[in-house]
N, C-alpha and C positions, 0 to 999 in steps of 0.2 A: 161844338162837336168834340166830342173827349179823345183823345192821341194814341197810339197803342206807345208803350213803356219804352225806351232805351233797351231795356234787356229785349223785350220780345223784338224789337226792327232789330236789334243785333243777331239772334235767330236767325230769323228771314234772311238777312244780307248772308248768314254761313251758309243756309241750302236747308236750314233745319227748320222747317216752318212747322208749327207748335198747333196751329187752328187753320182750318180754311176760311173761318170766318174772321183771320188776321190779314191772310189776304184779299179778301172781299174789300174790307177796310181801307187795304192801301191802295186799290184799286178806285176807291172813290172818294181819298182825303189826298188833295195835293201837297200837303205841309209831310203827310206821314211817307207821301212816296219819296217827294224828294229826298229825304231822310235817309229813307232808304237807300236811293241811290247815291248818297254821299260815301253811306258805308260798305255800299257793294264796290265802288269805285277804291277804299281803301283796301278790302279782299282782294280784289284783283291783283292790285301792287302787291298787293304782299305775297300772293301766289305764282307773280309772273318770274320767268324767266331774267339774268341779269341782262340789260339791254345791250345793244349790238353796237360799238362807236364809230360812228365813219369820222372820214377826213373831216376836221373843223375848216373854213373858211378861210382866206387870206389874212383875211381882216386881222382872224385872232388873234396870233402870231404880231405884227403888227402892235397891237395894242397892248400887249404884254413885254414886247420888246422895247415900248415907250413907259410902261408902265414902272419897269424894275429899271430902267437906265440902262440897260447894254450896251458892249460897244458895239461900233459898227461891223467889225468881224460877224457877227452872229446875225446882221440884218436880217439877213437873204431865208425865207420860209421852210424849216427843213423839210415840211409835209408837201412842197410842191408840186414831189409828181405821186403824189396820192389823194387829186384831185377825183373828181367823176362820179361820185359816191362808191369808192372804192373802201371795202372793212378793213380797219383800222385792228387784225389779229397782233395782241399783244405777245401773246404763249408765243407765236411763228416769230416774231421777231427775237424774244429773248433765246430760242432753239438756234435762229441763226446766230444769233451772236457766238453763243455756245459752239455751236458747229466753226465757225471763224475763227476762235479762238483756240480747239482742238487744231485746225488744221495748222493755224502757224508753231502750233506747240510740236508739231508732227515738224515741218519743214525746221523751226530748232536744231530738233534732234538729229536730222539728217544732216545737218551744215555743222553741230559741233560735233557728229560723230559718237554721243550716249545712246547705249543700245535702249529700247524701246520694252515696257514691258510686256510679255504676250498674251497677259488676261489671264494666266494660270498660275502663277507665280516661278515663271521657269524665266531663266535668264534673268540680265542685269535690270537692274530696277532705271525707270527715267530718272531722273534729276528736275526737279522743276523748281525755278526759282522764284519764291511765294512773295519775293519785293517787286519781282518784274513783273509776273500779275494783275498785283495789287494796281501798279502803277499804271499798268497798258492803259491809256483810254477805250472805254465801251460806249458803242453808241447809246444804249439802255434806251429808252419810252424818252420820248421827245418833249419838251417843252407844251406844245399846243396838246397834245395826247395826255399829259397829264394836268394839264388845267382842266381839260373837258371832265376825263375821268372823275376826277375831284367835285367838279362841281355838279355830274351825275352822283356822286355818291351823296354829296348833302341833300340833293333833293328826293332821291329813295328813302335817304334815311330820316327827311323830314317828315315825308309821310307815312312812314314804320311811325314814327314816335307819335305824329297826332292823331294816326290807328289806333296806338293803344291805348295814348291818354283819354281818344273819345270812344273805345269800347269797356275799357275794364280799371281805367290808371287816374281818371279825372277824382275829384273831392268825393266823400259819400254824403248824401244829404240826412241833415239831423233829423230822428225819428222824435217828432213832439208827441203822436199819442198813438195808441194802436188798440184793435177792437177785434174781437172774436166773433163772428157770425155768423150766429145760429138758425138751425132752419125755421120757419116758422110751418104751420099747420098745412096740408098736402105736399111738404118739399121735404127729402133727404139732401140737401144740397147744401155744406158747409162752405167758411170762406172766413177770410182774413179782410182788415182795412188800417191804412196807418196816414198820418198826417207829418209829411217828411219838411223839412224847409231847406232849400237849396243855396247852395252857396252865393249865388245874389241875392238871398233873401227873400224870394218867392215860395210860398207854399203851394202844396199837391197831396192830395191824396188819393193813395194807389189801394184799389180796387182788387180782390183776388176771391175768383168764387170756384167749387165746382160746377160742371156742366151741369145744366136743368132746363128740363122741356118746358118750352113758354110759347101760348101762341099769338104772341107776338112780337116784343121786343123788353130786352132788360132795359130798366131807365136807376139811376141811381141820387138818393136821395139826402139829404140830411137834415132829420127832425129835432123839433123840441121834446126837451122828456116827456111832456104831456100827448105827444103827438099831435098836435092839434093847428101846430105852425110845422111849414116845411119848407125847405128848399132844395128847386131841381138841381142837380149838377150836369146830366145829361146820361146820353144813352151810351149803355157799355157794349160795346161791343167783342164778343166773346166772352172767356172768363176771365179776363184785366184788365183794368183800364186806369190811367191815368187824370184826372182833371186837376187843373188850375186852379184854386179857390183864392177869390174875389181878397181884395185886400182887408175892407172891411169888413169881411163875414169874422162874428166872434163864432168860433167853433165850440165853444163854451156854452153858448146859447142854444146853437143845434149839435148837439154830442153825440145822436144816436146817427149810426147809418145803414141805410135801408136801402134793397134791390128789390123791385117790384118788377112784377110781371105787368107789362103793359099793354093791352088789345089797341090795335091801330084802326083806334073810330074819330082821331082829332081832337077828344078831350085832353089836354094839357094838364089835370087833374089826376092827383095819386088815385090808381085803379082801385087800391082797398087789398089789392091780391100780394101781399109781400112774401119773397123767395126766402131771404133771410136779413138777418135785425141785429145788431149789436152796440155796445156803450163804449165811443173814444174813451181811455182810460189814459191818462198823462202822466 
């Protein structure tokens, strides 16, 4: 059975489906849904919202405090009583701090007696001492909070990157020959064919036609110049398809490629009826 393209399941996984008869396809090829839903599952991530962190476990704490050698001062869990699945708001805590930090700057003021400034530039200006500051301890994002955070971030950002590597960023595979495809006798219906080899070394040739009324099904081909030898590749489904060509097939030997209209009477046998015809060219 021939695959629909990377590019078109990339389509489909955006919302942008190109043919109903792409999704007919994935609807009854398991290799192409699944496919699919690898790359809807990467849309997804990459659409969703950043995630919500609750309290990490005891455990973690624990294991990081063994991990880096700490001393015993620091044992004790700072996330203790943000047990329960309570959210782990980072903005609210850094605001409190902020706010904490205002307020003893306020109570300062009032114990050494520098006047306060009133927000309009009237009166004495504060004095604030940007060593003592600097120096205050801040509770800041806790240890377990930002190992989680951290290790949320590698793994979003793991699957951003092999999103894009496996939609638009992987190798291009080398184009060995390519073929113009002309209509033959009752068909206006043009179309392209190329013989790519992919970066393990496997070949494929991708299929591209416009729409044309068949009653029955497209099957696609590849003939000797003489026409008189042929080999199936299989049934295209829509206007692209994908197939895998066999290791030893010399494509040398069958160079032409042919999409035939095929009537569903169980002959396995080129119908005679071809859509359109052209010469791999290398």
């Amino acid at each position: 059975m021939a695959h629909l393209s990377e590019e078109t399941l990339t389509l489909l996984a955006l919302g942008e489906a190109r043919d109903a008869q792409d999704q007919q396809h994935v609807a009854s090829c398991p290799d192409c849904a699944a496919e699919l839903a690898s790359l809807e599952r990467v849309v997804r991530a990459g659409r969703a919202e950043p995630p919500v962190l609750t309290a990490p476990g005891p455990g973690v704490w624990a294991a990081i405090h063994a991990e880096l050698g700490l001393s015993a001062g620091v044992a004790a869990d700072p996330l203790a009583g943000s047990r329960g699945g309570d959210v782990l708001d980072v903005a609210s805590e850094d605001a409190a701090d902020e706010a904490s930090d205002d307020a003893r700057d306020d109570a300062t003021s009032h114990r050494t007696g520098t006047p306060a400034d009133d927000g309009a530039g009237h009166g004495g200006a504060t004095v604030v001492d940007l060593d003592a500051r600097r120096s205050r301890p801040r509770r800041g994002v806790p240890y377990p909070l930002a190992a989680a955070a951290a290790a949320a971030a590698l793994f979003v950002g793991g699957i951003s990157v092999w999103g894009a590597q496996r939609v638009g960023l992987e190798p291009d595979p080398t184009v060995l020959a390519t073929a113009e495809l002309e209509p033959l006798a009752g068909y206006t219906a043009r179309g392209s064919a190329e013989v790519d080899e992919r970066p393990d070394g496997t070949r494929q040739l991708v299929v591209r036609t416009d729409p044309a009324d068949v009653n029955g099904f497209k099957e696609v081909w590849l003939l000797a110049p003489d026409a008189q030898r042929m080999v199936s590749l299989g049934v295209m489904a829509g206007d692209e398809a994908v197939f895998v060509l066999p290791e030893n097939l010399d494509v040398g030997e069958f160079p032409v490629v042919d999409v035939s209209n095929e009537p569903i009477d169980g002959d396995p046998t080129h119908s005679g009826d071809s859509i359109v015809r052209g010469v791999l060219d290398a």
